[in-house]
N, C-alpha and C positions, 0 to 999 in steps of 0.2 A: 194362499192361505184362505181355508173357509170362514166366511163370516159367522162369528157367533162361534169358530173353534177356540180351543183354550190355544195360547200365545206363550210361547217359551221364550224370554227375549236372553239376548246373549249378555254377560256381565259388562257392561260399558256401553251398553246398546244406544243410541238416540232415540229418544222419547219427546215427542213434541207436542205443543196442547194448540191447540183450535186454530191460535190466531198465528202461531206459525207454519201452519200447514196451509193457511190462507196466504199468506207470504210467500210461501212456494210455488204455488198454483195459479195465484192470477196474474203472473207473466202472461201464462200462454192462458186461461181462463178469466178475463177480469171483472165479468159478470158474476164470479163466483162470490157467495154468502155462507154467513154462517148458518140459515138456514136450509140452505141447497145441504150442506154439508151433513146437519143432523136430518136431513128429509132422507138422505141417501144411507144413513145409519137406521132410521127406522124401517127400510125398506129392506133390511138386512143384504145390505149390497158390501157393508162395511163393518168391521166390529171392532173400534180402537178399544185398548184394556181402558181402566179404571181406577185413580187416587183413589185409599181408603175413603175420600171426603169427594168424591164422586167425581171429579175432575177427568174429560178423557183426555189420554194421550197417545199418539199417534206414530207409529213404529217407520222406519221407512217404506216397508214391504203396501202400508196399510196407503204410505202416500201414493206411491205407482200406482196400485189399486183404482186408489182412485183418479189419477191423471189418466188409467184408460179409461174409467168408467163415462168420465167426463168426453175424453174422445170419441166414444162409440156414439156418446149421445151428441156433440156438437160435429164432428165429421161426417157420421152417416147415418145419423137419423132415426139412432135403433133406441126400439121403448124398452122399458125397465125389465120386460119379462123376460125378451131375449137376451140383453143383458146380463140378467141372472143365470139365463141357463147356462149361458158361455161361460161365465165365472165359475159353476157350479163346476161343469164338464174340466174346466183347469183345475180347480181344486180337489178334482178327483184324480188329480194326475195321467189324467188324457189330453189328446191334442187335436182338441176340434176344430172345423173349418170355421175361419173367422166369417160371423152371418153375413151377407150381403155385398162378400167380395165375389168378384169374377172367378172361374178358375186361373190357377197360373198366378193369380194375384199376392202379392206380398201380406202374410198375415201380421198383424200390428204388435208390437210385444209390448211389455211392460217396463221399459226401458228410459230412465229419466232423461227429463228434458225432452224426451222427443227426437228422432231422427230429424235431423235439418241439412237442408244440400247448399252449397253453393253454386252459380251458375255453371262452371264446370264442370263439378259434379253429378249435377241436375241433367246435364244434356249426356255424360258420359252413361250414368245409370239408363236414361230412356233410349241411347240410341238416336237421341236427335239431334241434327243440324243445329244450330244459332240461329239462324231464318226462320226456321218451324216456332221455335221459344218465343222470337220479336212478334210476331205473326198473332199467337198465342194471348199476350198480353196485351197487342194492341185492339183484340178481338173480345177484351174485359172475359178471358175463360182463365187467364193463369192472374194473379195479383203479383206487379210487379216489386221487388227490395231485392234486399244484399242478401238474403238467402230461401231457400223453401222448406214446403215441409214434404210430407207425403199424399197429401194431397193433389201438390202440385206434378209430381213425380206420375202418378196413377192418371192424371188428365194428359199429360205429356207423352204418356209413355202409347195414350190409347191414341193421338192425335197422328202419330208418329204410324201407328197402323191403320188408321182411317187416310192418313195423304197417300198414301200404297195403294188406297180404293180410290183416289182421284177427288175426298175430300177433304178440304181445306177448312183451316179455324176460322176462313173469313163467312163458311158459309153455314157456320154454327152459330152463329152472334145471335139467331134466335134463340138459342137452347137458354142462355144467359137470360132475357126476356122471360122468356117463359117461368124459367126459376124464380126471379123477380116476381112472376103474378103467384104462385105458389105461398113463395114466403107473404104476400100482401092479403090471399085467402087462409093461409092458420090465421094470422095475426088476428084478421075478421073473426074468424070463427071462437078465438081462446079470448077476444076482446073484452066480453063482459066479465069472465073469470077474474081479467087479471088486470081489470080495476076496480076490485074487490080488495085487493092489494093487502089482504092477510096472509102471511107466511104458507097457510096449507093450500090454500088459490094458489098462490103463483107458482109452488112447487107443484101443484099436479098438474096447471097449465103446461107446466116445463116438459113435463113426462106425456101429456096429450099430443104437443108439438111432435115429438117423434114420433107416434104413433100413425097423427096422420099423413104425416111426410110419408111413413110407410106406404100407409094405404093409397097415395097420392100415386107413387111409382109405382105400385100395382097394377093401378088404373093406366096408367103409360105403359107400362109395358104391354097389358093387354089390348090395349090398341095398335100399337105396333106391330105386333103379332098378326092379329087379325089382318090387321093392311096387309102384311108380309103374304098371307097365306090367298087373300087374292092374287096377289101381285105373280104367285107362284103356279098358280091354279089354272 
């Protein structure tokens, strides 16, 4: 559904206002606010209809919406613009590559609740041992509970092709480290933003954050690169 298109809802349809769409969502988002929520309606990311007495309310099409939008941005990091286009590109009834997946990679759908595995299931989808998984969380790269999401599937599934190269989760325990100084240099840098702690500050803190996570893995990859191509050379 394009943001800002007109809305046909079906006779009986569910219609929800603000604070139960907040209800829905911060299971898996609990950070989530009512201002996140109208930041990401002005942003035209979202366009719930309207009470004659102004009141929005919230379709279900409009919640998945936004349970990926919320995903895109708390799983991988991607800013409002790409975002937008991705939603744009669906709402024009095309099937574009989800931004910042690998090829081959599983594109995220819009699918309530969320894809969740059990261990199981977890190791049947990646193709992994039970050793590889234990290995995994005792290496702080998978978060250990009674079940996962996709996340955990996408690191699993890549681990499971790097032991085939002879490396192991124990010898990535830096990578975790690293991530760590990453998240400790946004925070640095979105610091005096967002103890500003007015609604439009923390909401574009929020949207900065991914941006330079972006530019963060940019920076990584191009290095790797680089290294690669002596190494090659």
């Amino acid at each position: 559904m394009a943001a800002g298109a007109a809305k046909s809802q079906a006779p009986g349809a569910q219609l929800l206002n603000i604070g139960q769409v907040l209800a829905r969502l911060r299971t898996d988002f609990p950070d989530l606010s009512n201002s996140k929520l109208r930041f990401l309606e002005e942003q035209g990311l979202v366009s719930p209809s309207r009470t004659s007495s102004g009141y929005r309310k919230f379709c279900m099409s409009d919640v998945e919406r936004l349970r990926l939008i919320l995903s895109m941005q708390r799983d991988h990091y991607l800013p409002l613009k790409v975002i937008r286009s991705y939603l744009s590109e669906l709402d024009a009834g095309r099937s574009p590559t989800f931004p910042g997946l690998p090829d081959g990679a599983a594109t995220p759908t819009i699918i309530p609740g969320g894809k969740r595995y059990k261990k199981n299931e977890l190791l049947r989808e990646a193709q992994s041992p039970p050793s590889l998984l234990a290995e995994a969380v005792s290496a702080s790269l998978i978060q250990p509970g009674e079940s996962f999401g996709d996340d955990a599937l996408t690191m699993l599934t890549s681990l499971v092709a790097l032991q085939k190269c002879g490396i192991e989760p124990r010898h990535l325990r830096g990578f975790r480290t690293a991530a760590a100084r990453e998240v400790d240099l946004i925070e640095s840098a979105l610091r005096p933003m967002v103890r500003r702690r007015d609604t439009a500050s923390r909401a574009r803190a929020a949207e900065l954050a991914g941006d330079i996570a972006v530019n963060l893995e940019s920076v990584r990859a191009s290095l790797v690169r680089s290294a690669l191509g002596r190494i090659t050379s």
